[in-house]
N, C-alpha and C positions, 0 to 999 in steps of 0.2 A: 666029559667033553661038552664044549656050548653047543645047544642046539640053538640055529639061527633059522629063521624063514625067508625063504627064499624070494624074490620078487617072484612071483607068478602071474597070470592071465587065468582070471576066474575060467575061461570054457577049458581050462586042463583040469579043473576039479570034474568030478563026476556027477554028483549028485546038483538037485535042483533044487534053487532056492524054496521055500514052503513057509506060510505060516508060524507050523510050529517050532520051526529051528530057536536056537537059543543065538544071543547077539552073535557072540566070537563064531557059531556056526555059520551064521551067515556071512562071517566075513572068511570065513576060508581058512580058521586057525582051530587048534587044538582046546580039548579043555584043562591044561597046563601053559604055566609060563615058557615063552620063548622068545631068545633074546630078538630083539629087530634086526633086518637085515644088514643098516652100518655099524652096529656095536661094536664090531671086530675091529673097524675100519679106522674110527670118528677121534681116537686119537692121536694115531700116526698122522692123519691128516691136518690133526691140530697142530700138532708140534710143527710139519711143515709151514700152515697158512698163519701163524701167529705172526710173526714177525713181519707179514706184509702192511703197507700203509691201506689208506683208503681208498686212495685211484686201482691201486694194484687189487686190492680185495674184490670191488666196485667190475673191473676187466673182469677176472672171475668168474661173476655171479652173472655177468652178460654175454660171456662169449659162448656161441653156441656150441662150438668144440669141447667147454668144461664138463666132465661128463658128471653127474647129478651128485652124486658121492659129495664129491669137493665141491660145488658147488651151496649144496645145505651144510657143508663145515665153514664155511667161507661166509655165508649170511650170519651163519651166529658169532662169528668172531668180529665181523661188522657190527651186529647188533648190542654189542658188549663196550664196544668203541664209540660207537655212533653211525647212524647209519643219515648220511646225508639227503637220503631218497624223502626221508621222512617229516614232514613239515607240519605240525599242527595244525595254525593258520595259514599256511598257505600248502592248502594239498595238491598235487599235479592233477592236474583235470584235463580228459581230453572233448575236445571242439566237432561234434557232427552236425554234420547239415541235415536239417529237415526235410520235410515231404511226404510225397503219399508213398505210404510202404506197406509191403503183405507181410503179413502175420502169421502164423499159425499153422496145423497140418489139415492137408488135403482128406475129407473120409474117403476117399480110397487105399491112404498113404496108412489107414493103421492097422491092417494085416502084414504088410510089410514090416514094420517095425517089431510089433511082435514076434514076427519070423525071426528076424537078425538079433535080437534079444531074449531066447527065448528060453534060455536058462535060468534068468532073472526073476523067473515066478513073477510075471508082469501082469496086472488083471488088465484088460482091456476098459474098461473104465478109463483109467489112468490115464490113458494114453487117448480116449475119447473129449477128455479135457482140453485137448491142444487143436479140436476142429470146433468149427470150420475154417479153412484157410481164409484170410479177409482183410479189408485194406483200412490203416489209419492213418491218417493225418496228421505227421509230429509237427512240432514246431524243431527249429535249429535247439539245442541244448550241451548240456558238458555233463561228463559220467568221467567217474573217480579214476584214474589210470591201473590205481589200484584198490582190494579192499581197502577200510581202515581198519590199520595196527591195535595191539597192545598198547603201543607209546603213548597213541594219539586219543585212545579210550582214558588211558590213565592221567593226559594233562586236562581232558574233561571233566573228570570226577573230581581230583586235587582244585580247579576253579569253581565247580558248580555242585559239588558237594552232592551229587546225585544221590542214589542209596542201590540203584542197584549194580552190584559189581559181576563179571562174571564168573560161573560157576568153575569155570576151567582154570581160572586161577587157584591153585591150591593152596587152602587156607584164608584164602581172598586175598593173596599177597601177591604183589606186580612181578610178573617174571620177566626180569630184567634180561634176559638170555633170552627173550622171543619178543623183545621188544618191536622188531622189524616183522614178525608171525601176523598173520588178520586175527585181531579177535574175534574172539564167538564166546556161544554158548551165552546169548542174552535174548533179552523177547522183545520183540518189535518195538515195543511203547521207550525202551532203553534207545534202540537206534532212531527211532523218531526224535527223541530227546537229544542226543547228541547232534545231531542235524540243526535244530535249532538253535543251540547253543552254539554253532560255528555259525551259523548264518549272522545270530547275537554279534556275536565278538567280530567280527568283519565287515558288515555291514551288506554282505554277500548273499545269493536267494539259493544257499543248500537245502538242502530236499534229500529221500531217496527217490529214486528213479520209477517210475511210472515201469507197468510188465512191459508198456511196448515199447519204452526208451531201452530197456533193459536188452529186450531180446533183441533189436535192430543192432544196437550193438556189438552185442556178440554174435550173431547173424549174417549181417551185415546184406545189401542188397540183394546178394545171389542167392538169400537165405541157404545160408553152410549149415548141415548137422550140429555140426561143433566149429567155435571159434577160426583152426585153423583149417576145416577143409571136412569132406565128405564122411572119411573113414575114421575112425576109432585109432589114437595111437597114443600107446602108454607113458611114452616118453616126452609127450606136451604137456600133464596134467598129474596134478596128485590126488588119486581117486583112491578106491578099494584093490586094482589091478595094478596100482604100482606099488603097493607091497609096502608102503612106509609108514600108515594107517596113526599117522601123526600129522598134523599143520606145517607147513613150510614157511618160511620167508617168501614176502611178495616178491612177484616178479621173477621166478626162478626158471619158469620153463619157456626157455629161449623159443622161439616155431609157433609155440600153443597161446600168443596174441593172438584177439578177433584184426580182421582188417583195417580197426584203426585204431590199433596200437595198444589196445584195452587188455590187460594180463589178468589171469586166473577168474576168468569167467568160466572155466569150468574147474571144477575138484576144488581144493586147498577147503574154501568152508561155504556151506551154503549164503546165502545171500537172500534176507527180505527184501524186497520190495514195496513201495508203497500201497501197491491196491489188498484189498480184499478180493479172495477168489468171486469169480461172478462168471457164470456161462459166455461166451465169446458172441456175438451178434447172431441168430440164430441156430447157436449149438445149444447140447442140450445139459440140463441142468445134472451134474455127478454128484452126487448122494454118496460117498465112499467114506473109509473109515476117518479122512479128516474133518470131515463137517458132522459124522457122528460123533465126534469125541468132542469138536469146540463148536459145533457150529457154525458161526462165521469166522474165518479164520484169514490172517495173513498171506498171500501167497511168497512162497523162497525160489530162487532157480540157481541152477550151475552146479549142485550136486558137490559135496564132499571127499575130503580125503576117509570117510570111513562110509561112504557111500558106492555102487558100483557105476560103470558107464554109460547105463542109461540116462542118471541123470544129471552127467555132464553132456547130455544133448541141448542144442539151446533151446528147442520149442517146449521142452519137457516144465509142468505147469506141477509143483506139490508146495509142501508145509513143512511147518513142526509137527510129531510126532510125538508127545512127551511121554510116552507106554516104551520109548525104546530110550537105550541112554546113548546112543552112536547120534546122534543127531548134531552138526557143527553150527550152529546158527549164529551167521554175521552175520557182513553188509558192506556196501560201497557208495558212496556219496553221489549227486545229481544234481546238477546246478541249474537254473533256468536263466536265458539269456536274456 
């Protein structure tokens, strides 16, 4: 018989994240292979969604009623066809207004957090990182609607001939089948570079996104936990708790948009940012295992599908980690107005 993994909610394991666990321990899975939780599923649903067009695939993968299953069999039979969402030179970018906006967590707000996370093996450091709460001054800007693709990494490199490709590509060869997927698994100075390159060929002022374009964002005035709202829910986001511990097609989880409209700010793959970590306007300086390993280091947000819920919170502030190999590291585009 297949053994499958079930979607679970990490707080029905028992044990507590630690140190010395081993990757697949920390993710909640066995030390054997076990098949994923749609393998059973991923063909009967193909043979049904093949024969759709694109409008019809497109309804799909947007209607909040499709329930996730056929939805991620529906992006990939898109992505095999084409997936219209997807535009090289011209990516959908969304439009926020500036102003003065708060930032960051309250230091009263980080026993709290620890509380409500507190199976996560969280050091408090961590979470020390995201005070003082405190106000910055954006200017109006545009932030990517969604990551960028495979697709849009691969008609980068076939123009500009870059060298670095990513690692998630196996063999270093384009998978065509996740062309509509975010890439990852690249290092900052890669997403810096592509950014470039599209600003190059358009004439257009792409960037990443500044941490406090990023987090307003996904924030949004009423500074939200997550994207869509206060509480933790597994059915907005592809994290470690929903169980598919794979990358999705952009734009799948109907609900788990921030408020304006911006999809997979949290889970699917981490996301650099352009700053470099640096303490918040009189917070304090965090010495933790990422500035022991690199020292100055990129800061990432939005947390991964092989990451847990913490850090698909928005204020939550981390890195690459390159001592683990669960690490998803993308990115999303930032335009200046």
């Amino acid at each position: 018989m297949v053994q499958t993994h079930p979607i679970v909610h990490w707080p029905e394991f028992e044990s507590v994240l630690c140190g010395d666990m081993t990757d697949r321990e920390r993710l909640g899975l066995p030390d054997y292979y076990v098949a994923d939780c749609l393998a059973s599923r991923q063909q009967a649903l193909f043979e049904r969604l093949r024969g759709l067009n694109v409008a019809e695939l497109l309804a799909k993968i947007e209607a909040a009623d499709t329930e996730l299953a056929e939805k991620i069999v529906a992006a990939n039979v898109l992505a095999l066809i084409g997936d219209p969402r997807i535009q090289t030179l011209k990516p959908e970018m969304v439009t926020i207004t500036g102003g003065l906006v708060s930032l960051g967590l309250p230091e009263t707000a980080v026993a709290d957090v620890l509380a409500r996370f507190d199976k996560l093996g969280l050091n408090e450091d961590w979470i020390r990182k995201e005070c003082p709460q405190h106000q910055v001054k954006l200017a109006s800007y545009r932030i990517g609607k969604y990551p960028v693709t495979n697709q849009e990494y691969r008609d980068f490199l076939l123009d500009s001939h870059y060298s670095e490709m990513p690692s998630s590509w196996a063999f270093r060869r384009y998978p065509i089948e996740r062309a509509n997927h975010p890439v990852y698994t690249l290092s900052a100075q890669a997403c810096d570079a592509y950014a470039q390159w599209l600003a190059t060929q358009t004439g257009r002022q792409f960037r990443l996104p500044t941490e406090a374009e990023w987090e307003f964002a996904a924030a949004g005035p009423e500074r939200l936990e997550f994207p869509w709202g206060s509480e933790f829910d597994v059915n907005l986001t592809n994290c470690c708790e929903t169980g598919l511990f794979n990358s999705t097609a952009v734009g799948l989880f109907t609900g788990g948009q921030s408020c304006f409209g911006v999809y997979d700010l949290a889970g699917n793959v981490e996301e650099y940012v352009s700053d470099d970590y640096l303490p918040y306007p009189g917070g304090p300086i965090i010495d933790d295992h990422l500035s022991q390993i690199h020292g100055a280091y990129r800061v990432a947000r939005g947390g991964s599908f092989a990451r847990f819920r913490d850090l698909a919170r928005t204020r939550r502030r981390h890195g690459h980690n390159p001592r683990s190999t669960t690490y998803a590291m993308g990115f999303r585009l930032a335009e200046s107005i």
